[in-house]
DSSP file (Angstrom, degrees, kcal/mol; ACC not computed):
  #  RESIDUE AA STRUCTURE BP1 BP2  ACC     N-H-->O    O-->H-N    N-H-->O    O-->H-N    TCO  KAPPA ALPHA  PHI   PSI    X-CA   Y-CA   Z-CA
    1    1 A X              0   0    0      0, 0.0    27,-1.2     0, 0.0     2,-0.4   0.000 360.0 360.0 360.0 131.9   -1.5   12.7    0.4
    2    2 A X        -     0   0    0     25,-0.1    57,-2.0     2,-0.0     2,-0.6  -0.956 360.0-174.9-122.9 141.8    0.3    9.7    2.0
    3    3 A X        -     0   0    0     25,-0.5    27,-1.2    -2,-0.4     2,-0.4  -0.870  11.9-174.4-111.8 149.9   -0.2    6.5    1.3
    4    4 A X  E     +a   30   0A   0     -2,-0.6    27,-0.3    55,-0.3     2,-0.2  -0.934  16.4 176.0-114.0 122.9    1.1    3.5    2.8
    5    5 A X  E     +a   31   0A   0     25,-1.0    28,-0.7    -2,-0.4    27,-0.6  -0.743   7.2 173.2-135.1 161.8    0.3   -0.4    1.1
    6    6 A X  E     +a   33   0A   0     26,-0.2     2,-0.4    -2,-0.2    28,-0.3  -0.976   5.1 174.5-165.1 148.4    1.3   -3.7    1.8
    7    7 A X        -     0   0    0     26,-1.4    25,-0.1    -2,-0.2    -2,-0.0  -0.952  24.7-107.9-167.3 149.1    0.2   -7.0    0.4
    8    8 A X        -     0   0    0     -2,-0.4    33,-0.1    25,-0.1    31,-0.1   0.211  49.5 -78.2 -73.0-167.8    1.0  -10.7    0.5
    9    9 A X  S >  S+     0   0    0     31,-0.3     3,-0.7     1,-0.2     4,-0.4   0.845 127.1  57.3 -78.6 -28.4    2.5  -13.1   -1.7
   10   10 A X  T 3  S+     0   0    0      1,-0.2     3,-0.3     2,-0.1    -1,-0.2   0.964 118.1  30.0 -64.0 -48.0   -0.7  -13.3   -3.9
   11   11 A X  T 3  S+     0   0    0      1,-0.2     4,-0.3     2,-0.1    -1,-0.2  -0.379  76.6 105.0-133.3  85.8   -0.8   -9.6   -4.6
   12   12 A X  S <> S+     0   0    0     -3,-0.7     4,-0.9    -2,-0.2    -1,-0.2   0.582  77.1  63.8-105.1 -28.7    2.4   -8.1   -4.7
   13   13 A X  H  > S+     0   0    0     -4,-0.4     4,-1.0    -3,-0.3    -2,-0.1   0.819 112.5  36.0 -77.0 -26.6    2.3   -7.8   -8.4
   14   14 A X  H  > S+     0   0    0      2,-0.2     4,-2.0     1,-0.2     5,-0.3   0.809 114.3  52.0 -84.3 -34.1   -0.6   -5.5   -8.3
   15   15 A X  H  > S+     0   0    0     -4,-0.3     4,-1.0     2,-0.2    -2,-0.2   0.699 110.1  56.0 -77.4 -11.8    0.4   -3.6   -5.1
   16   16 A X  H  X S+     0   0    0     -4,-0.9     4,-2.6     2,-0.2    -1,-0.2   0.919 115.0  35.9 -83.9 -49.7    3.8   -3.2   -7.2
   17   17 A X  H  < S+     0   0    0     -4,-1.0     4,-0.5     2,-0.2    -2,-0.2   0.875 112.5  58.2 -56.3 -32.4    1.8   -1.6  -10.2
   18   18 A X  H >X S+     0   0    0     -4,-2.0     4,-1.3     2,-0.3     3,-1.2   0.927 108.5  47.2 -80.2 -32.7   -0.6    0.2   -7.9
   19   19 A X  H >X S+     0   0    0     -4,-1.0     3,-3.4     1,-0.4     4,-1.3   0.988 108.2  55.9 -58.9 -68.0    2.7    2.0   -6.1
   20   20 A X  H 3X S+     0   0    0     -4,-2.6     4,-0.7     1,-0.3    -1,-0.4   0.541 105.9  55.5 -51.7  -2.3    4.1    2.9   -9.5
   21   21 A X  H <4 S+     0   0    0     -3,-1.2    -1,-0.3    -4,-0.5    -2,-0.2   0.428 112.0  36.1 -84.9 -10.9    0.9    4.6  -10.2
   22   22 A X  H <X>S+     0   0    0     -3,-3.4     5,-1.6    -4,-1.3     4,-0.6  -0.011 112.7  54.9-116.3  11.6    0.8    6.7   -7.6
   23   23 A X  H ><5S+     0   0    0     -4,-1.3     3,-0.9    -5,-0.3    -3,-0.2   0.820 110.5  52.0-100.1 -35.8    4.4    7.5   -7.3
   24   24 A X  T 3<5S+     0   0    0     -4,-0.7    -2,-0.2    -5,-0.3    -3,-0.1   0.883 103.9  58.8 -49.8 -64.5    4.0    8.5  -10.9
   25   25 A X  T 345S-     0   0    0     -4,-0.2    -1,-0.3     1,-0.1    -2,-0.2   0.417 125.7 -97.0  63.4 -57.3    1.1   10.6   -9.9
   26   26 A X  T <<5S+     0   0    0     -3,-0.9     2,-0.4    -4,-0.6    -3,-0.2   0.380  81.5 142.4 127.5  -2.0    3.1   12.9   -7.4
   27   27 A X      < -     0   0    0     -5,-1.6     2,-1.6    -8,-0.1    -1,-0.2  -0.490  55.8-135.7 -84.3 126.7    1.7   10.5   -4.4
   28   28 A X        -     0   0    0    -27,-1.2   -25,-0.5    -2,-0.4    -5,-0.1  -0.588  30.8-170.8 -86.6  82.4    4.3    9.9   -1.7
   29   29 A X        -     0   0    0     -2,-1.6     2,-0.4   -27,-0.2   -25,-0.2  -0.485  15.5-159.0-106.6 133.3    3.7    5.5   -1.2
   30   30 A X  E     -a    4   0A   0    -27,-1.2   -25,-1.0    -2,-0.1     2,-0.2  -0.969  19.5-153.3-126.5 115.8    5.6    3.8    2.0
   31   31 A X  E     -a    5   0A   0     -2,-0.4   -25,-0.2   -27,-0.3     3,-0.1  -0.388  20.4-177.6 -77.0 137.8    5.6   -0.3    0.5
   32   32 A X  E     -     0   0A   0      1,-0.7     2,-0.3   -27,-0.6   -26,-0.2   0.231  42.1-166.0-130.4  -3.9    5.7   -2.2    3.4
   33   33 A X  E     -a    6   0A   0    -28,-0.7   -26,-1.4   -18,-0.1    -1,-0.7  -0.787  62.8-152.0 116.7-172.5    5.9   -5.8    0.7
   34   34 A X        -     0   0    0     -2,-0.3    -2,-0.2   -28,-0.3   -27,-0.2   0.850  32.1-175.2 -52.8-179.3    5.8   -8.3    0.1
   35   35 A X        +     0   0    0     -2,-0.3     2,-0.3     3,-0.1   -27,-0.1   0.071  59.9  23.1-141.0  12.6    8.1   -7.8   -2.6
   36   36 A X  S    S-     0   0    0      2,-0.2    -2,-0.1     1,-0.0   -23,-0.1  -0.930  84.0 -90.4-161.4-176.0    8.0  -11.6   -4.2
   37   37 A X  S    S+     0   0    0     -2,-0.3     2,-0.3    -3,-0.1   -28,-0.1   0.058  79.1 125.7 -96.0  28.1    6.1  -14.9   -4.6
   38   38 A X  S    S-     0   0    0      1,-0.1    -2,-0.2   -30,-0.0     2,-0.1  -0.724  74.1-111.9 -74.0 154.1    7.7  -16.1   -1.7
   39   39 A X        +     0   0    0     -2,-0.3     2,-0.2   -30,-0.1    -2,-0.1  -0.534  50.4 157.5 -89.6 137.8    4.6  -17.2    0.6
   40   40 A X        -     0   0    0     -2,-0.1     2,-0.8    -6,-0.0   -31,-0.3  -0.843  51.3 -98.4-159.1 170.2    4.1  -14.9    3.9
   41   41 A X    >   -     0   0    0     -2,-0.2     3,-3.2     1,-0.1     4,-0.1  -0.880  21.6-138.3-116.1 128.0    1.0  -14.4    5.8
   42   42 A X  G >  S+     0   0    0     -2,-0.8     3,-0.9     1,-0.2     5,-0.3   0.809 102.2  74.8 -42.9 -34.9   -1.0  -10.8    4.7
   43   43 A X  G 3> S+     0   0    0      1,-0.3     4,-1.7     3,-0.2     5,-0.2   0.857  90.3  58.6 -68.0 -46.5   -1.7  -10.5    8.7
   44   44 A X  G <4 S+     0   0    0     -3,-3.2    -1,-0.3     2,-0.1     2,-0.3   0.218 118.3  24.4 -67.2  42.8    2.1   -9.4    8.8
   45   45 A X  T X4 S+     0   0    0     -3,-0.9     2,-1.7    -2,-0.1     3,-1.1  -0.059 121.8  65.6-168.8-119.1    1.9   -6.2    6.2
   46   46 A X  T 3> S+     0   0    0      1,-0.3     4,-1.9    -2,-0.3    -3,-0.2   0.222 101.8  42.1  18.9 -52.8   -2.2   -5.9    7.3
   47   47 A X  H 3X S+     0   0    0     -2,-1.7     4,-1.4    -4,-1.7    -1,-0.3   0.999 120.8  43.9 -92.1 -47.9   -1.7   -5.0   11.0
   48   48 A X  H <> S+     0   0    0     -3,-1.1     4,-0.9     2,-0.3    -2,-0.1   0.746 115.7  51.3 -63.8 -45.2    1.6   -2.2    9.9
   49   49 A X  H  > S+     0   0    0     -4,-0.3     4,-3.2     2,-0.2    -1,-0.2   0.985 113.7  41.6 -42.0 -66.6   -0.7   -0.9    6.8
   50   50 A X  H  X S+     0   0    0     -4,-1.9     4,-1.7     1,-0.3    -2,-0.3   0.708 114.8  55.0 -86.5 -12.7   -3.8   -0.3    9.3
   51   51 A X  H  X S+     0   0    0     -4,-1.4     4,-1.7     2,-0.1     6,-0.4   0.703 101.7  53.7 -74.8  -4.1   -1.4    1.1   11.8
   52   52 A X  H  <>S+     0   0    0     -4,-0.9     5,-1.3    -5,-0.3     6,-1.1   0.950 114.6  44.3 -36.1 -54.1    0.0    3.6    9.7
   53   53 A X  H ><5S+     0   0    0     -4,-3.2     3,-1.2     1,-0.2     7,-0.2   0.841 110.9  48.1 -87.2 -31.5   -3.3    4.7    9.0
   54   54 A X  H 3<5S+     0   0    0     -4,-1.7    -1,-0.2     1,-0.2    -2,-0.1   0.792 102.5  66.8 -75.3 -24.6   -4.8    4.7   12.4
   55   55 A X  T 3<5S-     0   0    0     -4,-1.7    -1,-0.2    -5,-0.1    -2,-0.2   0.631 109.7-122.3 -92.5  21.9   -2.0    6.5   13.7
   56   56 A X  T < 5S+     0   0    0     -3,-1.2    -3,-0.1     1,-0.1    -1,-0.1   0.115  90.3  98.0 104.2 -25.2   -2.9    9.3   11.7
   57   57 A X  S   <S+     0   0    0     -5,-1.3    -4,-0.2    -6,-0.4     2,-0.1   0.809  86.1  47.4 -92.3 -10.0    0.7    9.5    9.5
   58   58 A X  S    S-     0   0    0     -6,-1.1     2,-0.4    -9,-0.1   -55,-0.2  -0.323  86.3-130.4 -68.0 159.3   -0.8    7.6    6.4
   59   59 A X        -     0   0    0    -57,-2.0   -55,-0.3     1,-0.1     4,-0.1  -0.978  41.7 -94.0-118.7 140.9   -4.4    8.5    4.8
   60   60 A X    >   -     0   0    0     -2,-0.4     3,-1.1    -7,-0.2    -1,-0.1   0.275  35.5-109.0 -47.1 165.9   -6.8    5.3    4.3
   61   61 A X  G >  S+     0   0    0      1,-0.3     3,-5.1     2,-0.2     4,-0.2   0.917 105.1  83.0 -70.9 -41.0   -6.7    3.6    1.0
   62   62 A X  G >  S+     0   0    0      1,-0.4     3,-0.6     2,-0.2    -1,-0.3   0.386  70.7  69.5 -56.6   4.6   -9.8    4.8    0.4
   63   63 A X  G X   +     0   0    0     -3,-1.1     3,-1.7     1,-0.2    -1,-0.4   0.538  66.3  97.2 -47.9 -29.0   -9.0    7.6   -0.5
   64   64 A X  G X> S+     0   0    0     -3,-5.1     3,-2.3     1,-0.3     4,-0.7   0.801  72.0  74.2 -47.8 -41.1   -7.4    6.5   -3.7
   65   65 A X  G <4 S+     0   0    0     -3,-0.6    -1,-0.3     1,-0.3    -2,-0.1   0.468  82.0  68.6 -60.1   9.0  -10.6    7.3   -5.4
   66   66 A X  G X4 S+     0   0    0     -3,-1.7     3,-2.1     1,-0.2    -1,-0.3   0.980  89.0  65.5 -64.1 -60.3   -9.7   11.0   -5.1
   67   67 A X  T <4 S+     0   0    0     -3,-2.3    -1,-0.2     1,-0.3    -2,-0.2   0.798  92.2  62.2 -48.7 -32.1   -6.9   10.4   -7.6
   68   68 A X  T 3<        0   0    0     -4,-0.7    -1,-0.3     1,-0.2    -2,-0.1   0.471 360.0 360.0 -92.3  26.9   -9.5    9.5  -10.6
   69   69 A X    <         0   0    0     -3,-2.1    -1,-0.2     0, 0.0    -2,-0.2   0.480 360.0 360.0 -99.2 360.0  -11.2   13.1  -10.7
C-alpha cells in the first residue's frame, strides 16, 4: 500500500502523527505538508493529494481502514 497525505496549517499535527503511524506500520506515506502553523491554503496539498490518487500511483485514504483488522 501507498499512501500519499497532505494537510493545511490547521492539521498538520495530526497528519504528522497519522504518517508516523503508518510508516511505523510498514506503510510507504509521500507527505506533501504542510509541515508548520504557518497559514497556507488546504486547496494547495488537496488538489496534489487527490492527484496522486487519481493517477493511480497512491491508494485513496480510504483505505486506511484496512490497517485496523
Amino acid at each position: 500500500m501507498r499512501v500519499i497525505i497532505g494537510a493545511d496549517h490547521n492539521g498538520f499535527e495530526m497528519k504528522d502523527r497519522i504518517v508516523a503511524h503508518l510508516r511505523e506500520n510498514g506503510i510507504e506515506v509521500k507527505d506533501l505538508g504542510t509541515a508548520g502553523p504557518e497559514r497556507v491554503l488546504v486547496e494547495e496539498y488537496a488538489v496534489g493529494v487527490a492527484a496522486g490518487v487519481a493517477g493511480g500511483e497512491f491508494d485513496a485514504l480510504a483505505r486506511l481502514a484496512e490497517l485496523e483488522r
